[in-house]
C-alpha positions as semicolon CSV with decimal commas, in nm:
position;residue;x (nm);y (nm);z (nm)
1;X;0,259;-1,327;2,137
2;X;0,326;-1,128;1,793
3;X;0,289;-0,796;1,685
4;X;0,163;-0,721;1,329
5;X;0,230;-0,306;1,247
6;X;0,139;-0,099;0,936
7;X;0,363;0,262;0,907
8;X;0,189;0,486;0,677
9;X;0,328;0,816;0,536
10;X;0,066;0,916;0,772
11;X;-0,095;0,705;1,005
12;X;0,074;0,369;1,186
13;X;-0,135;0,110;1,286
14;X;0,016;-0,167;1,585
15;X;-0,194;-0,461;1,685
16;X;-0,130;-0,795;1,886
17;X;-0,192;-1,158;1,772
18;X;-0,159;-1,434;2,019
19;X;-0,239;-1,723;1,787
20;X;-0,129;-1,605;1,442
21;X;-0,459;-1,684;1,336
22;X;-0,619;-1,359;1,458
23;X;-0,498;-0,977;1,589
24;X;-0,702;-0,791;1,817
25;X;-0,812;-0,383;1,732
26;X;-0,522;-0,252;1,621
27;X;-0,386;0,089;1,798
28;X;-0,365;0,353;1,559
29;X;-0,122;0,704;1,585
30;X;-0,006;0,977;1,347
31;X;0,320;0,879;1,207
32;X;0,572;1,102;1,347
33;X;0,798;1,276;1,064
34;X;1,140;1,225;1,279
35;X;1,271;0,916;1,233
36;X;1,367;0,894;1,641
37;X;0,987;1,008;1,758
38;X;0,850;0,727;1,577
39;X;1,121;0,432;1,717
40;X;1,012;0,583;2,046
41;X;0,619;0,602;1,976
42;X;0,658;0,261;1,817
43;X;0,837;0,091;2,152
44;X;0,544;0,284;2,383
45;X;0,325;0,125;2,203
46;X;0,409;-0,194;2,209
47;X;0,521;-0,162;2,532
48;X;0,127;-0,063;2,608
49;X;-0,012;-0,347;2,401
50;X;0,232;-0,665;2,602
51;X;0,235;-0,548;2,929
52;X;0,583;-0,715;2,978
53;X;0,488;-1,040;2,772
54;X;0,760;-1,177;2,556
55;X;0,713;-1,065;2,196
56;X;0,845;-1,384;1,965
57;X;0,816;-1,193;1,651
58;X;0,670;-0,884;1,406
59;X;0,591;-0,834;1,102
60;X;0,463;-0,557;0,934
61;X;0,499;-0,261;0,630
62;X;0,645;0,067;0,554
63;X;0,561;0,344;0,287
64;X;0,836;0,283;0,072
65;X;1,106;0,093;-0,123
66;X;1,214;-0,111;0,136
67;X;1,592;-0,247;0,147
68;X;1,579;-0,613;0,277
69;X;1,905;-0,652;0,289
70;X;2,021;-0,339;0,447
71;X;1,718;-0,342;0,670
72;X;1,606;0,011;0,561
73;X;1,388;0,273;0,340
74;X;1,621;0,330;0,084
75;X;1,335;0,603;-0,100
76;X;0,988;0,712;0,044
77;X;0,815;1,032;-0,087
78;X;0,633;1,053;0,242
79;X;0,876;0,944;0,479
80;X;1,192;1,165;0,392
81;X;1,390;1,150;0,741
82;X;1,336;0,777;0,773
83;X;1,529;0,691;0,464
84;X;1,855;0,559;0,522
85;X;1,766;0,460;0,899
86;X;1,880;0,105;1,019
87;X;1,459;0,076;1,066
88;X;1,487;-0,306;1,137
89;X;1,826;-0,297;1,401
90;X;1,584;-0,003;1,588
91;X;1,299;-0,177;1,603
92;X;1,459;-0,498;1,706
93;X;1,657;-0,363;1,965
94;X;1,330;-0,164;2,093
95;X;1,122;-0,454;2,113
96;X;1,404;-0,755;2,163
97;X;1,277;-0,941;1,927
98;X;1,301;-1,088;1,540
99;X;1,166;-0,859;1,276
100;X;1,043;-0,918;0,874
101;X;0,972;-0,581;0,734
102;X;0,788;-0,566;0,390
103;X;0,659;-0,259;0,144
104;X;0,309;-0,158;0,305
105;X;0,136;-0,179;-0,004
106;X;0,301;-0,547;-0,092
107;X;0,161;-0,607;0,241
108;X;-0,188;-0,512;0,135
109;X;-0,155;-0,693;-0,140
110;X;-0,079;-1,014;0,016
111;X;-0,384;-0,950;0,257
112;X;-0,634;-0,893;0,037
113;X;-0,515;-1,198;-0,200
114;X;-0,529;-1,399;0,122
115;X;-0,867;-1,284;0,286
116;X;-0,996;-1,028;0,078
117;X;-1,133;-0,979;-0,279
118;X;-0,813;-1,149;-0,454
119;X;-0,863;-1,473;-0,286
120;X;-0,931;-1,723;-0,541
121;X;-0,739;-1,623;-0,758
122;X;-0,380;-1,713;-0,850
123;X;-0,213;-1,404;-0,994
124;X;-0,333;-1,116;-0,792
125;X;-0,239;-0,737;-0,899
126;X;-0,309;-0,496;-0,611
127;X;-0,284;-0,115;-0,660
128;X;-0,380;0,114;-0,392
129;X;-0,444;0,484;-0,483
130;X;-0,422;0,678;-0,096
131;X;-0,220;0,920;-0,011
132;X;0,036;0,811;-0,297
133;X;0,046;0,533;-0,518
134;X;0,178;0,171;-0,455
135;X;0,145;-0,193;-0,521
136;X;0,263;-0,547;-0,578
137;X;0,195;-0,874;-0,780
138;X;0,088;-1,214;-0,537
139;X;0,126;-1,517;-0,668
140;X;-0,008;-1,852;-0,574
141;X;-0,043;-1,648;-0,216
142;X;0,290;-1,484;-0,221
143;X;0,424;-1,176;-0,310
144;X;0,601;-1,197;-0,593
145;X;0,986;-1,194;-0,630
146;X;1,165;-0,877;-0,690
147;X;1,536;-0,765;-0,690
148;X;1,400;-0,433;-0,530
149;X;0,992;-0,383;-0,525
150;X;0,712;-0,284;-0,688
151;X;0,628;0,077;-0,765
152;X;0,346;0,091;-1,030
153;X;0,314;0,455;-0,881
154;X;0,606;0,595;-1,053
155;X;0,491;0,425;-1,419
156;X;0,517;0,731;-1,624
157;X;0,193;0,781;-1,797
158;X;0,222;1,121;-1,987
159;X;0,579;1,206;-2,085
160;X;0,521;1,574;-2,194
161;X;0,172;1,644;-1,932
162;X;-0,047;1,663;-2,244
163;X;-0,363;1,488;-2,012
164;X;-0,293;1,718;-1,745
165;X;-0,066;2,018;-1,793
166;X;-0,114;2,192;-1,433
167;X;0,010;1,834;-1,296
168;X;0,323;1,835;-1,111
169;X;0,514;1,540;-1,242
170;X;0,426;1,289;-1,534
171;X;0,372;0,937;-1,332
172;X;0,044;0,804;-1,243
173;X;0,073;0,909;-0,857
174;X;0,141;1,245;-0,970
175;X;-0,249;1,213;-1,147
176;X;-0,450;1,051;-0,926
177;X;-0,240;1,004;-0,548
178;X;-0,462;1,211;-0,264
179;X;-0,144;1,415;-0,216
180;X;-0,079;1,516;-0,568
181;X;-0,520;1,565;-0,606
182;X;-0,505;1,801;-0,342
183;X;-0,235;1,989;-0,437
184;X;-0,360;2,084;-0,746
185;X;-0,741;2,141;-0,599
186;X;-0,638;2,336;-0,270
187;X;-0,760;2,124;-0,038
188;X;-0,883;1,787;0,099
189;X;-0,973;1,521;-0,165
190;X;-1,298;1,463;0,019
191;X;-1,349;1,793;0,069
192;X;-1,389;1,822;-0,340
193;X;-1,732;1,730;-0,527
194;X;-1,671;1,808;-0,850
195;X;-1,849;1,504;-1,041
196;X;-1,651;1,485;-1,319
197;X;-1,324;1,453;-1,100
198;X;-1,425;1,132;-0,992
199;X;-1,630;0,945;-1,253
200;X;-1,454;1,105;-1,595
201;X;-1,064;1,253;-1,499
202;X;-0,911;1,010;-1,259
203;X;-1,081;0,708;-1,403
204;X;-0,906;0,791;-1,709
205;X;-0,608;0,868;-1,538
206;X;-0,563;0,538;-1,340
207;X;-0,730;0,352;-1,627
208;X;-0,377;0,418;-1,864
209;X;-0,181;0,351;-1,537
210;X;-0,334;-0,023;-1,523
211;X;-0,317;-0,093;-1,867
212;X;0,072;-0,085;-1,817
213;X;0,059;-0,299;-1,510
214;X;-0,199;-0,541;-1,678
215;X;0,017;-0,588;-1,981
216;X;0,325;-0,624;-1,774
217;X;0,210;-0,835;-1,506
218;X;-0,095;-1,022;-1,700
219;X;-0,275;-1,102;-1,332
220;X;-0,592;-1,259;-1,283
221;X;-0,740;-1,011;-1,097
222;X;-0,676;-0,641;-0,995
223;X;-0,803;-0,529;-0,675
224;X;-0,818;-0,154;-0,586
225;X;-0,775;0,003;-0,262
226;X;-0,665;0,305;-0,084
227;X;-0,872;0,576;0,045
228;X;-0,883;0,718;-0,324
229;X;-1,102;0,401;-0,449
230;X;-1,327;0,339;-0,091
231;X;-1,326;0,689;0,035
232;X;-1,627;0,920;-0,009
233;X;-1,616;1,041;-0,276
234;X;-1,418;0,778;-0,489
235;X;-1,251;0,726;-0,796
236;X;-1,516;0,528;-0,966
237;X;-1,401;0,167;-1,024
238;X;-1,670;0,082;-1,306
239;X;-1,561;0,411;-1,444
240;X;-1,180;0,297;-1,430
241;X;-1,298;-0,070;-1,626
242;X;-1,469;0,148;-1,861
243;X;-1,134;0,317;-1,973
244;X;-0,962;0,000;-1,936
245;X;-1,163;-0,155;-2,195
246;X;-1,129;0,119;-2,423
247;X;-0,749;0,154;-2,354
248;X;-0,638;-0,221;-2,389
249;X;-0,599;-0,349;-2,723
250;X;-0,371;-0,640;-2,725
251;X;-0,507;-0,893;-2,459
252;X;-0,872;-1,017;-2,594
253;X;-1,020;-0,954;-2,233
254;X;-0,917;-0,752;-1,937
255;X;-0,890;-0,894;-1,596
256;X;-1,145;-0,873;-1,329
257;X;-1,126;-0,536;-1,141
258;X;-1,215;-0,572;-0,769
259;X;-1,220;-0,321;-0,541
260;X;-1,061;-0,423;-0,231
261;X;-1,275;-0,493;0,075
262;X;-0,999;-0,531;0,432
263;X;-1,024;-0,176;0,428
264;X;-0,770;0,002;0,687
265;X;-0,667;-0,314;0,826
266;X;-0,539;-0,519;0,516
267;X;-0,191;-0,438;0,580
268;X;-0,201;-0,609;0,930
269;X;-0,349;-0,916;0,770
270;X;-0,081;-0,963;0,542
271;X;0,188;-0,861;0,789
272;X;-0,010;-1,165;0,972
273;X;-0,016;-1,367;0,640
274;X;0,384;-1,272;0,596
275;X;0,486;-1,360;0,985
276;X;0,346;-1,684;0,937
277;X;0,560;-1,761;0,620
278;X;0,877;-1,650;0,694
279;X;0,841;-1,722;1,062
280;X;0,857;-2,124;1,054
């Protein structure tokens, strides 16, 4: 038995594979702020899903640069008390068993490389636009090396806030991340219907935003996810490849832009993906 897990900056998703081929529905909770309440709603959990079974591994993703080495978040913008927490000694002492711990949005990546709308393709760059703004490069069904991670989020994109002067901050989360959209609207992304939002400004936005990533990681593919790109409303993809095309100059093509398609549950396929290749 394995268990695959997905801790958001705001929701955590736990689910059980027995074959590490499959994972059953996963369980889903609000992510507690304290660093304690969510060790202790992680082991009830689990504990919930076994029923006293042995657990012979998990894998799964944080929100956040993730310190392999250390075993903990060493940054995350919507996890402030967990950073700095021995995350992987707590959960392997709650659950007595072996642990591989990955970025959440690497994890996504992998996933939808895998099993989703990357697979096929042999350089894969996911982005996902949710809540904030994350990402990772897969290659040849892997994530790709990194001394620390990936944070296309935290690309700055408008040094002196000429595109946007009421935004707070001048990387590409701080355009077009849920949190930072809300913030400057008063209220719920998908609470706000303002056409232009979505098919003109944050195209535009995340369109500058991928021409760095395309140019720096020269992928394939790009696949889009996050609640921002298949929410209702959404940031409109063919919008985004509109800009893109305008934007990019030195490549003669762009890459095919995807949007993603695991939806909520791509993180627990490549926690799934990642058990099964650092598990043998």
């Amino acid at each position: 038995m394995y268990i695959l897990f997905d801790i958001g900056g705001t929701k955590m998703r736990i689910a059980l594979s027995r074959d590490e081929k499959s994972f059953n529905d996963p369980v889903i909770v609000d992510t507690p702020q304290k660093f304690e309440d969510g060790i202790s709603l992680f082991r009830e959990t689990v504990s919930a899903l076994v029923g006293g079974e042995r657990i012979l591994a998990m894998a799964g993703g944080i929100a956040g640069v993730f310190d392999k080495k250390k075993g903990m978040l060493s940054n995350s913008p919507n996890l402030p008390d967990w950073i700095g927490k021995p995350l992987r000694e707590e959960l392997e002492k709650a659950c007595d068993t072996k642990v591989f711990i990955e970025n959440d949005s690497a994890l996504v990546g992998l996933g939808e490389a895998l099993v989703g709308s990357g697979g096929g393709f042999n350089v894969v760059a996911y982005i996902t636009v949710s809540t904030g703004v994350g990402g990772a490069r897969i290659i040849e069904g892997k994530i790709d090396e990194a001394v620390i991670g990936f944070e296309p989020g935290h690309q700055i994109i408008d040094p002196d806030n000429t595109l946007c002067p009421e935004c707070e901050g001048n990387d590409l989360e701080s355009y077009v991340s849920g949190v930072a959209v809300g913030k400057r609207y008063g209220m719920k992304p998908y609470e706000i219907k303002e056409e232009t939002l979505w098919e003109e400004t944050l195209p535009k936005f995340l369109a500058y935003g991928l021409n760095n990533t395309v140019v720096h990681w020269s992928p394939d593919v790009v696949v889009l996810g996050g609640s921002m790109i298949v929410g209702d409303p959404a940031i409109s993809v063919e919008a985004t490849e509109r800009y893109l095309k305008e934007i990019m100059h030195i490549f003669p093509n762009i890459p095919v832009i995807k949007k993603a398609t695991l939806g909520a549950e791509g993180g627990l396929h490549g926690a799934l993906a990642y058990l099964k290749q650092n598990s043998v």
